[in-house]
C-alpha positions in Angstrom: -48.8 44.7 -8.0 -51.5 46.1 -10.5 -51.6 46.1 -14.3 -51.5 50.1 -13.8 -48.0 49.8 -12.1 -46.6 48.3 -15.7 -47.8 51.5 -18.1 -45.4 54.0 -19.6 -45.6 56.3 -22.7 -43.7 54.8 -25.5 -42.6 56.8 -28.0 -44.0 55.0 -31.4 -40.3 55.6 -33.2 -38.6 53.1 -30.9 -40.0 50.2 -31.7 -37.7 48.0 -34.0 -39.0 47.9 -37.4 -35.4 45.7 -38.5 -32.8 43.9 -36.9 -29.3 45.7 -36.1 -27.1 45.4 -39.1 -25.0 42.7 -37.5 -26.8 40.8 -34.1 -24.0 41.3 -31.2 -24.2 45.3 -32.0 -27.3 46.1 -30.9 -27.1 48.0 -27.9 -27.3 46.4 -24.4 -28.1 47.9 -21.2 -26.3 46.2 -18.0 -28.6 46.7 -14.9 -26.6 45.5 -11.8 -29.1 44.5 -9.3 -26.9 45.0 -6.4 -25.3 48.2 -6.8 -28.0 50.0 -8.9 -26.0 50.8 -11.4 -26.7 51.4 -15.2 -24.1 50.5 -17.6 -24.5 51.7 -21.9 -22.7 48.5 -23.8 -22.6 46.8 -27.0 -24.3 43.2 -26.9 -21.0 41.4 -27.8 -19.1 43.3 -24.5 -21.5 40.6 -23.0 -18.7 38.3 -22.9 -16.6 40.7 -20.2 -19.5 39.7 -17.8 -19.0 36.1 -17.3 -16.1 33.4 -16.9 -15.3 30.3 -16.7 -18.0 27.5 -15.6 -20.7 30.3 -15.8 -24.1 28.8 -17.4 -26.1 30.2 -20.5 -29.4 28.8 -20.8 -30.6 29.4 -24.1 -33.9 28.4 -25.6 -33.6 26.6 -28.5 -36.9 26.8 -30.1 -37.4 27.4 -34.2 -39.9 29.7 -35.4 -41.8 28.2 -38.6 -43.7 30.1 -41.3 -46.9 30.6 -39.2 -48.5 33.1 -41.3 -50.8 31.9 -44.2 -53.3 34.0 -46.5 -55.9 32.4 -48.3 -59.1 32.8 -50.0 -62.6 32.5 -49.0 -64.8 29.8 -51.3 -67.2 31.8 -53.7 -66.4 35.6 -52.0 -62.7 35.2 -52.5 -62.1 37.5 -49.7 -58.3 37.7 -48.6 -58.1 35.7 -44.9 -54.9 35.7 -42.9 -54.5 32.5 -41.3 -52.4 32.3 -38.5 -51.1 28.6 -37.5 -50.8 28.4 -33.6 -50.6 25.0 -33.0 -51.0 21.2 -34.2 -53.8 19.2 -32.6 -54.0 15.8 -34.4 -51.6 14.7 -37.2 -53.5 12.7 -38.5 -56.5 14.6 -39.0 -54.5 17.4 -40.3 -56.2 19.7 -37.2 -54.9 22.8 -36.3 -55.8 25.3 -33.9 -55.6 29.2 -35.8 -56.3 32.7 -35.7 -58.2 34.3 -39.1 -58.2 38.2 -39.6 -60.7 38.8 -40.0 -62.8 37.2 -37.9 -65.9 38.0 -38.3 -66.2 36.7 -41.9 -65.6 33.4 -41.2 -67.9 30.6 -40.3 -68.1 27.3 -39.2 -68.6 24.9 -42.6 -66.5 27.7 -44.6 -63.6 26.4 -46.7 -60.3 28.5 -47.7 -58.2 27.9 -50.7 -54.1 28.6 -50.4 -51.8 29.1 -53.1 -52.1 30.0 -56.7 -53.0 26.0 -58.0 -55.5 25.8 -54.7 -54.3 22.4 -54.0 -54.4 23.2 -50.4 -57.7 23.8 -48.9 -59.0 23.9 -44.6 -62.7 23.4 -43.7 -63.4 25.9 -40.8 -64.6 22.7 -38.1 -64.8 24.6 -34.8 -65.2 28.1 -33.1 -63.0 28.4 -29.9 -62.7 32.1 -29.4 -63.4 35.5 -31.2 -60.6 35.2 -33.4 -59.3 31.5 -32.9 -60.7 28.8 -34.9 -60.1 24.8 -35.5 -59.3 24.1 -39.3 -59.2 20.7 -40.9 -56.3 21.0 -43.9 -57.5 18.7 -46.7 -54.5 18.0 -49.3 -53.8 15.1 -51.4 -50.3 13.7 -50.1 -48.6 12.5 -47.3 -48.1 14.1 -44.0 -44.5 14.9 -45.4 -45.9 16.8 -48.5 -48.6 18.6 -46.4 -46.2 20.0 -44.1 -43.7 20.8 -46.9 -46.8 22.5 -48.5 -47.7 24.6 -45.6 -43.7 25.4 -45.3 -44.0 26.6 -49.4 -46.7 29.0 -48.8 -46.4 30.6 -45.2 -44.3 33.2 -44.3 -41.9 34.2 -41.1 -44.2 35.4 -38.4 -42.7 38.9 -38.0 -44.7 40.6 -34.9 -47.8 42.9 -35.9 -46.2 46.1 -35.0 -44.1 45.5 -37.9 -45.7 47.3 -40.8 -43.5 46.6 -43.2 -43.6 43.7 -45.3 -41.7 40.5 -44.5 -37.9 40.5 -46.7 -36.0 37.7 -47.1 -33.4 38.6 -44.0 -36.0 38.3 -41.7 -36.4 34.6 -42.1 -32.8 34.1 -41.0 -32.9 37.0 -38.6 -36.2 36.3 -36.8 -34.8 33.1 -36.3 -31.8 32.4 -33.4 -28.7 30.9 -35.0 -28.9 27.9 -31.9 -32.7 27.6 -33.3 -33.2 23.6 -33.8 -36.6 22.2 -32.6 -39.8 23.5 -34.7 -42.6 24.6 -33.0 -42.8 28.7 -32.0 -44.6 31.0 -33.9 -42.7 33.8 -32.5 -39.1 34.3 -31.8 -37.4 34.2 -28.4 -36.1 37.4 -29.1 -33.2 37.9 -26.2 -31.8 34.6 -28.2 -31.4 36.9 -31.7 -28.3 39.2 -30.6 -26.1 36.5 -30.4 -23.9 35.8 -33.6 -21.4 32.6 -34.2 -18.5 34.5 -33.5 -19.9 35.7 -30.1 -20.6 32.2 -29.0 -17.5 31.0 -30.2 -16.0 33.6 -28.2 -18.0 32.9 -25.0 -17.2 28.5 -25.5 -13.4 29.6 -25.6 -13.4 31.2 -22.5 -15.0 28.1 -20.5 -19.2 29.6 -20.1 -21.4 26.3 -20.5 -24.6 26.3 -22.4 -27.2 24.3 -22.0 -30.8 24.6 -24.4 -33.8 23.8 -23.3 -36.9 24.1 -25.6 -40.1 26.4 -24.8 -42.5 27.0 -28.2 -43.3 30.4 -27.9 -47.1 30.7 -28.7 -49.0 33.8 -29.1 -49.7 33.8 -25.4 -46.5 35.3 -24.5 -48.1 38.7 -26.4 -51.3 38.6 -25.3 -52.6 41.9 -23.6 -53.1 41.7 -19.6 -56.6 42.7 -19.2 -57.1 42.1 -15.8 -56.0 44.8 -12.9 -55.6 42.6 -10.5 -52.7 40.1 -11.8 -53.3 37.2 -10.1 -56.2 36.7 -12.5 -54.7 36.6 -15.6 -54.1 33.0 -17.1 -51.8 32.5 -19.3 -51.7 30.1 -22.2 -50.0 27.3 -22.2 -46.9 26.4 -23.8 -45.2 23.3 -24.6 -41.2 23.2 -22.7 -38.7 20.6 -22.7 -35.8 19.9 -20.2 -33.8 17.4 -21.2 -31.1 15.5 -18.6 -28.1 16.8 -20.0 -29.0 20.9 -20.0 -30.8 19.9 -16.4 -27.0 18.2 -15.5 -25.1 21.6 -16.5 -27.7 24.2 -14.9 -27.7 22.2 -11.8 -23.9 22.0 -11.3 -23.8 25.4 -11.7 -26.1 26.4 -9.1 -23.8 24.0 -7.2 -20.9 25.5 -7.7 -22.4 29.0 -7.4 -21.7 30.3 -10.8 -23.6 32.7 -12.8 -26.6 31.0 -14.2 -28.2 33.0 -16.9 -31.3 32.7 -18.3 -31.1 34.1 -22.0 -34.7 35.6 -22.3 -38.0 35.6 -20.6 -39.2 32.1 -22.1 -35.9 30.3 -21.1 -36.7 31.6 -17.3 -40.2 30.5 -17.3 -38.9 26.9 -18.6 -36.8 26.9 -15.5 -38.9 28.0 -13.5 -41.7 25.6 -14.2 -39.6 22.9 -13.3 -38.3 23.6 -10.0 -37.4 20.3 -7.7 -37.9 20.9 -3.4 -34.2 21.5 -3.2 -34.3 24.6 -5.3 -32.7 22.3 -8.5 -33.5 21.9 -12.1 -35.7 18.9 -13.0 -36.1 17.0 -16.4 -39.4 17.8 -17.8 -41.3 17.2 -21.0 -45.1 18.7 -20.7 -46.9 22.6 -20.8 -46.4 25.2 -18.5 -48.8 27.9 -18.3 -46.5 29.9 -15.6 -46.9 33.4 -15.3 -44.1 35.9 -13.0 -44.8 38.6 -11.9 -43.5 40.2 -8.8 -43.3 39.4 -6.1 -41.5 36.4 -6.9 -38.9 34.4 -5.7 -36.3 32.5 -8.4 -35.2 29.5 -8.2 -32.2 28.4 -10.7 -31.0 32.0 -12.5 -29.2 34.5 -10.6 -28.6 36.8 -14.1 -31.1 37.5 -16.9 -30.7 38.6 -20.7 -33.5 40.3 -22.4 -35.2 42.3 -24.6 -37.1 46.2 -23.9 -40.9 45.3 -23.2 -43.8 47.0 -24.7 -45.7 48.5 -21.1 -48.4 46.5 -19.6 -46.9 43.0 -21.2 -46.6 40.1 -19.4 -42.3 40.3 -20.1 -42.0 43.4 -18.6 -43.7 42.0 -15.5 -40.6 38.9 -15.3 -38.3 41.3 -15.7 -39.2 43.7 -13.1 -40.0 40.7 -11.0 -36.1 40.0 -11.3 -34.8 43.1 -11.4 -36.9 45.1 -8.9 -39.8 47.2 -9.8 -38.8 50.7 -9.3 -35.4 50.0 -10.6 -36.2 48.4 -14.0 -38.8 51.5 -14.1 -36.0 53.3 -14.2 -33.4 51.7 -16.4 -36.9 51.8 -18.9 -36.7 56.0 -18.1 -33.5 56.0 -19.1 -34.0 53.6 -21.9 -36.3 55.7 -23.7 -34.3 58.9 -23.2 -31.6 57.0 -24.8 -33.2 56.5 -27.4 -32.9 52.2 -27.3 -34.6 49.9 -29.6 -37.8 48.4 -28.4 -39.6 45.0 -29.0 -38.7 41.8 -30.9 -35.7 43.3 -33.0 -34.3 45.8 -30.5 -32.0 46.3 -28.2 -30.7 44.1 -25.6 -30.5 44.3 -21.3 -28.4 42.1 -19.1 -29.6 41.8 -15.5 -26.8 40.8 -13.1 
């Protein structure tokens, strides 16, 4: 498989710009894997698809307010900060991406808020756009994360033009969402309301969460042709023994075992024991699916429509089969279905 076998024209008006008004109505396509069929649904006629004993692994990661802008010492130029990941608590040492790039330096300080009480020394260059800042605030670690909470905002994907409103922080944010640490939604997660859930628990499906921080290297481009030479970055995933309990007796009992999104699969995948079960894990996982590929604990798949090229569209067709999710995309986009972090929703059985 070649990064030239994942391109399709994408018609600019089907990306989502804003959530469906209520999260099980957006739309979801049912792709049956064995008899090729494509089904037109509602997300919440999800339910119809599973029983008793089935398994829902759902992801439960929390996005927090990644997105900072500050101001350059003595230029005051506007810089977008972009908060990837923590590196040392105590040093108050984060790794980021600034837009734009080329105006910052290594020695450079930025100044947040209106009172400037928060300020981040520019200590390291790691890549074109990524950089290590040092946060220098008078207060606890408490009050410097409650700071950084006070003046970022929800991480809404770049395609979005808009500006952010205050639904998106609860809508770009799953309502199972418990551990902080993504800077992106897992978006398949999003369609789900209380009621739905509710519905789903009633009627015996078992869910077990596991924990994957989405990090920017879930959206980065594939710039490679040949795939096996794209590396993606790491991401921190937890398996704890209770979700690892309920996946496993499902497999055992040969229920449907649903992976709810692409980052819930890779967790599961990464941590795959000799007998084709679920291990406990606490670590990274820099796994990247593509096909050909054989899976180990789902047998069913929820998730979102892919932008071409990405690195989700390649798991999904890796599940689904190539030509076929090709051409449940065709028929996607004559359809006219939502695209990208708030669209519409597919179910792979």
């Amino acid at each position: 498989m070649k990064l030239s076998n994942f391109g399709f024209e994408l018609p600019a008006e089907l990306l989502a710009e804003y959530p469906s008004e209520n999260r099980d109505e957006s739309r979801l396509m049912v792709l049956n894997r064995k008899e090729k069929t494509i089904e037109h649904k509602l997300f919440k006629d999800l339910i119809n698809y599973f029983e008793e004993d089935d398994v829902m692994i759902l992801n439960n990661t929390k996005v927090f307010p990644a997105r900072l802008y500050g101001n350059k010492e003595k230029t005051g130029a506007r810089i977008e900060v972009f908060l990837l990941r923590e590196l040392n608590e105590e040093q108050r040492l984060w790794d980021v991406l600034v837009d734009p790039a080329r105006k910052i330096r290594i020695g450079n300080k930025l100044y947040f808020g209106d009172d400037e009480t928060l300020v981040a020394e520019v200590i390291d260059n790691t890549t074109s756009r990524g950089r290590t800042l040092r946060f220098l605030y008078d207060g606890s670690y408490q009050e410097f994360r409650a700071k950084l909470k006070e003046l970022g905002e929800t991480p809404l994907p770049k395609y979005i033009k808009r500006e952010v409103e205050p639904e998106d922080e609860s809508r770009y944010q799953t309502i199972f969402a418990k551990n902080e640490g993504a800077v992106a939604a897992p978006t398949a997660g999003l369609h789900f309301s209380k009621h739905l859930l509710k519905r789903l628990e009633i009627k015996g499906v078992n869910f077990a969460e596991v924990t994957l921080h989405v990090g920017l290297g879930t959206f980065n481009p594939v710039e490679v042709e040949d795939l096996s030479k794209h590396k993606m970055d790491s991401e921190e995933i937890v398996v704890g023994t209770e979700a690892a309990n309920i996946i496993n007796t499902g497999i055992q009992r040969k229920k449907r075992v649903c992976a709810v999104g692409t980052t819930a699969m890779r967790t599961i995948e990464s941590s795959v024991s000799s007998s084709g079960l679920l291990n406990e894990m606490d670590g990274w996982t820099n796994k990247f699916i593509f096909p050909p590929y054989d899976f180990s604990i789902a047998n069913c798949m929820i998730t979102n429509f892919h932008t071409p090229k990405s690195t989700l569209l390649m798991m999904a067709s890796a599940f689904a089969g190539h030509d076929f999710i090709m051409e449940a995309y065709e028929e996607a986009i004559k359809e006219k279905y939502k695209f990208y972090s708030y669209g519409d929703a597919m179910l792979i059985i």
